[in-house]
N, C-alpha and C positions, 0 to 999 in steps of 0.2 A: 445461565447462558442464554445469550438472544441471536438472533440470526442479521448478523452486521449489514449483509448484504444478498441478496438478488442480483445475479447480473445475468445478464442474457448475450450472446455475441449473435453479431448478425456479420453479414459480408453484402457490403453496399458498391456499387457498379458506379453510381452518379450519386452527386451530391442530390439530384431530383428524384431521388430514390425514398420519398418519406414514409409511401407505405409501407416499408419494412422496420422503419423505424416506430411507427404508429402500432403494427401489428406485435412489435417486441414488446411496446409497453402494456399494452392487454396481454400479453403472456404473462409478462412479469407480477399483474393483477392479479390474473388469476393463481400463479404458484405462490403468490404472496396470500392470497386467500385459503386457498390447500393448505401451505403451512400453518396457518395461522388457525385452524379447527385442529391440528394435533395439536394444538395448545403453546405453540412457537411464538415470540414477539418479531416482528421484523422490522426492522429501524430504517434500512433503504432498498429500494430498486434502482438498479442504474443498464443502462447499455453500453456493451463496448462493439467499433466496428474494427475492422480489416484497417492498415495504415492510411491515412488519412489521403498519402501520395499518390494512391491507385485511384479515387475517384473525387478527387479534385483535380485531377492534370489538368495543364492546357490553361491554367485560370493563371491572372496576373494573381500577386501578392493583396490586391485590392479587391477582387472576385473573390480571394479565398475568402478572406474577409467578410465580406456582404453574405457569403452562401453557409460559411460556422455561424453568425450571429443569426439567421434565420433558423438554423437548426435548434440554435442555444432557446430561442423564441420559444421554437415547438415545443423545444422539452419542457418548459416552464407550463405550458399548457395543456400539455398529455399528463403531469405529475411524472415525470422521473427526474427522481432524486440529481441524480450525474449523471453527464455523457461521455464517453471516451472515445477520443476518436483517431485511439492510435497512435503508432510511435511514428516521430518523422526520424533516416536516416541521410545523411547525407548535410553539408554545412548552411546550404543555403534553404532547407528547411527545416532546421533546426534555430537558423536566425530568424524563421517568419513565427517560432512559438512566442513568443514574448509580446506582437502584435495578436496577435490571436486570445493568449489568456488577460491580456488587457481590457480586450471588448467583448466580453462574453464572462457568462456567472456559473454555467453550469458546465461546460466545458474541460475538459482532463485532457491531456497530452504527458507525451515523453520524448527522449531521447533515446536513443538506441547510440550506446557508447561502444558496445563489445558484446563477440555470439561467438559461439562453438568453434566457426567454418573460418572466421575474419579475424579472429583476437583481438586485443584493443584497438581500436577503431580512434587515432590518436587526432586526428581532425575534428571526429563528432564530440571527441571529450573536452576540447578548446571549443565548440561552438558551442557543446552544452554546460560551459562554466558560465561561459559571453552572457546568455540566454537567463542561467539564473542570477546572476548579476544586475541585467538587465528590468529581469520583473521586477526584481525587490525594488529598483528605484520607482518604477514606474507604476505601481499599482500598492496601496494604501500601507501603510506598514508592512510593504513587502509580501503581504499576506498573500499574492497570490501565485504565490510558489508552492502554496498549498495542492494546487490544480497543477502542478512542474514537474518531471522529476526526470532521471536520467538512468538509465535500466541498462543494466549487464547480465547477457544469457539469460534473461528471462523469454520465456517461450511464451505461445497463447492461452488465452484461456484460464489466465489468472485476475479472479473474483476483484483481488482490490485494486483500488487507482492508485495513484497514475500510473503504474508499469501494466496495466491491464491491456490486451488486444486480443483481437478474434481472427484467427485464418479458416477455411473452409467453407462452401457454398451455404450448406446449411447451417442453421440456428442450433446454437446450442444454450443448456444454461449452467451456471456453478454458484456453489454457495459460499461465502464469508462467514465465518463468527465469530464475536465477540465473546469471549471466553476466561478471559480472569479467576471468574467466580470458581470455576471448577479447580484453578492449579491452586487458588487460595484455599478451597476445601480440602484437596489433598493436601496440601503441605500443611495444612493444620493440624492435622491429626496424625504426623507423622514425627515420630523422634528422632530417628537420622535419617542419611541420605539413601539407603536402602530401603526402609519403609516409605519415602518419599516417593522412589522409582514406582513401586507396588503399587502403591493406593493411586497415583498418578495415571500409569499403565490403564487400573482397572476403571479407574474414576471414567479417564478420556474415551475409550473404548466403548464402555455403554452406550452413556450420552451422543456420542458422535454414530454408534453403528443405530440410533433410534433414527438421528435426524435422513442418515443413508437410505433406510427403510422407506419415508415418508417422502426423500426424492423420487427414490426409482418409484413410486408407486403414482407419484406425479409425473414423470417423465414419461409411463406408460400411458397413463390416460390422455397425456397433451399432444402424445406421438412427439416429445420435440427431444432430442439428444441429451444425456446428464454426462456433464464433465468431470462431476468430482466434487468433494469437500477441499476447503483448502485448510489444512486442520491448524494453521498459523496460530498460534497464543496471542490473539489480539487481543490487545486490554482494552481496561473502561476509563471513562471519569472519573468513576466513582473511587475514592478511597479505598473501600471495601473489597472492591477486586481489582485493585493495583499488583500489578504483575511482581513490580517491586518490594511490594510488602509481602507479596505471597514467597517470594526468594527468604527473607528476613525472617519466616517462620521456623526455617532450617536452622540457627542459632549460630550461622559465622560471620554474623558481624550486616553490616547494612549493605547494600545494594551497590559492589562495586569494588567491594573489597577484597580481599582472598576468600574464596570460596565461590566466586561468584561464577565464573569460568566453569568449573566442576556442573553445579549447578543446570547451566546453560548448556552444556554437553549432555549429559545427561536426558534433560527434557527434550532434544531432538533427536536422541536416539528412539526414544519412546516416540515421536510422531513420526518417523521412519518406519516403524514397525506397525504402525496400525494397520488391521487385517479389516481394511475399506480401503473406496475408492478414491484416491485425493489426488488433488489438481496445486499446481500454483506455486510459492513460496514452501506451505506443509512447514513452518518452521517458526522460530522466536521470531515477535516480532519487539522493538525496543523503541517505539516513538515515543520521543522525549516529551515532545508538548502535549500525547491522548493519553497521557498516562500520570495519573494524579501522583503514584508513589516517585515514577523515575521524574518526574518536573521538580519534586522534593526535593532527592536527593543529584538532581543534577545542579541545583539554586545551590545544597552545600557544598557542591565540589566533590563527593566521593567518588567520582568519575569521569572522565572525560572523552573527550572523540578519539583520542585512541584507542581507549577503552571499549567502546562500542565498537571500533575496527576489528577486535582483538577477541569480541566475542561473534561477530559477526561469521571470522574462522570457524566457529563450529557449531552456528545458529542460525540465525533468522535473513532478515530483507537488506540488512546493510545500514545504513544512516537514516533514519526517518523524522520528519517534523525537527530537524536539529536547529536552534535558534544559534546563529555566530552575528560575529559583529558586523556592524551595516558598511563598516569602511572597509572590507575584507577585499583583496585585490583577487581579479579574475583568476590571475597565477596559482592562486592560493586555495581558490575552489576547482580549479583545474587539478592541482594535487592530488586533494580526497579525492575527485572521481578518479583520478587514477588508479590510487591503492586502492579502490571497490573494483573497479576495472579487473585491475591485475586478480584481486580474491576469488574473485571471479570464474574468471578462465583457469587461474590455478586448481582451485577446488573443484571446480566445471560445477557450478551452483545456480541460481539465478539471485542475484543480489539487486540493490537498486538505493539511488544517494535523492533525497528530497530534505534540501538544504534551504533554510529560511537565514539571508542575512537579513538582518532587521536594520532601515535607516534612523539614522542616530544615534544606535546604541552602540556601547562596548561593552566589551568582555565584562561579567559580576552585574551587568545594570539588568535589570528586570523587563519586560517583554510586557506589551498591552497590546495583543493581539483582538482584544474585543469581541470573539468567536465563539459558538455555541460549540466548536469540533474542537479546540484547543483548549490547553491552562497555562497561565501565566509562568514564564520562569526566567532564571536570569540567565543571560547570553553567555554560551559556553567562545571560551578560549579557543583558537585553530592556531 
């Protein structure tokens, strides 16, 4: 297990607010440091602020512009990893994300498609189809819908990008991890699904109430707020702890098949239960292209996007890194966020759809994304 991310939330007033932004990445140094004497790897830091709406107002389309590409600047120059800066609601900015992740690298945004108070929000889920439509032509292999996504009831204070945002004066921080390794060790040494739950249970538990201990003990000495673990099943690159492979331990067949539901149920009942503090998602996560075993078996067809809708009902973040075809019509990505939409509000979950059409491809053709965060696979069918 490694510590995927660091993120720090801050709440920025003006976009000429950098000292906060300055002072979070020395926070984030420093708890990167702390962790990293209990013996943790940490792979990134990133900041998430307050929606980006509250302090950029007043700016043309052009201004926002000019004042995210300066921030995207600093951050390359402070060392943080990613910036997040926020969900835009509302159609007209929602149309200005696609200018925004165009001219900027380090940069994360989202959509706010649907929340608790508003239900489907059926305007923001037409502009945030427009939007990822729109990057994919416009920036490299579409690649940077990477940095895109479109969030349903997701709240603050969740670690990973893009559905990531911060509400509240003060600074707080939350952890990410990168965790495979552990459901692969349990599920290896387990002969059914019973002894799965167990070893699982006790496996997660430990490991995660070690990393709890060495936040709060850092949140005390930094005086700065802890949000929580978000105890998500993020997987790796690596083969070895593919989420997918670690399913295929249990012996019903590959990744997708009957048993896989079961499965998936199961392992979020167990993150529901953990007796810590957790933030965020707390649930399966299933992205296609970080995930060595599910880019496998999503190339053979053992599954598809309804498939991941369908576990999504009783799992994790909803659609993530899903490669479709590059001539896919807005109508058609409008859809899927809708049925996330709806899962959504029905289950009252936080879900979230980060769709990569890819130009030129179709459905069965293979993905050259070029990327140290992604693996190649072939373009799933919608």
């Amino acid at each position: 297990m490694i510590i995927r991310t660091i993120t720090t939330g801050i709440n920025l007033n003006s976009y000429k607010d950098t000292v906060k932004i300055r002072e979070a990445a020395k926070l984030n140094q420093k708890i990167k440091e702390s962790l990293e004497k209990e013996g943790y790897e940490v792979q990134t830091s990133r900041i998430s602020t307050n929606s980006w709406k509250h302090w950029l107002k007043g700016l043309s389309e052009k201004g926002i512009l000019t004042e995210i590409r300066k921030l995207d600047e600093l951050c390359k120059n402070i060392n943080v990893s990613f910036f997040n800066i926020g969900f835009a609601s509302g159609y007209r900015d929602i149309s200005t994300s696609p200018f925004i992740i165009r001219n900027t690298s380090f940069v994360f945004c989202s959509a706010k498609i649907a929340d608790p108070k508003k239900g489907i929000m059926f305007e923001n889920v037409k502009a945030a189809a427009q939007a990822i439509k729109r990057i994919s032509e416009e920036t490299e292999n579409g690649y940077g819908n990477f940095r895109f996504c479109a969030s349903a009831n997701c709240g603050p204070g969740i670690p990973f990008f893009p559905a990531s945002y911060h509400e509240g004066k003060k600074a707080s921080f939350a952890i990410g991890l990168e965790c495979g390794d552990l459901l692969m060790a349990a599920f290896s040494k387990s002969k059914n699904l019973s002894q799965a739950q167990a070893n699982f249970k006790k496996t997660f538990s430990f490991e995660l109430k070690k990393v709890e201990k060495a936040a709060e003990k850092i949140s005390r000495k930094l005086k700065t707020a802890y949000d929580g673990i978000d105890a998500s099943i993020a997987p790796s690159l690596s083969e070895a702890e593919s989420v997918a492979f670690a399913y295929e331990k249990l012996g019903f067949g590959k990744f997708g098949e009957a048993g896989t539901l079961s499965i998936s149920a199961m392992i979020t009942k167990i993150l529901k239960e953990l007796p810590l503090k957790t933030c965020g998602y707390s649930g399966l996560m299933f992205p296609v292209c970080e995930d060595f075993g599910l880019a496998r078996r999503a190339s053979e067809g053992t599954y598809s996007v309804k498939d991941l809708l369908l576990n999504s009902a009783v799992c994790g973040c909803g659609l993530d890194t899903v490669p479709i075809p590059g001539d896919v019509s807005p109508e058609k990505i409008e859809a899927l966020l809708l049925d996330v939409a709806s899962l959504s509000i029905k289950l009252n979950k936080p879900l979230s759809a980060r769709l990569f059409p890819v130009p030129g491809k179709k459905a069965g053709q293979m993905t050259s994304f070029n990327s140290p965060y992604l693996i190649d696979c072939k373009v799933m069918d919608v």
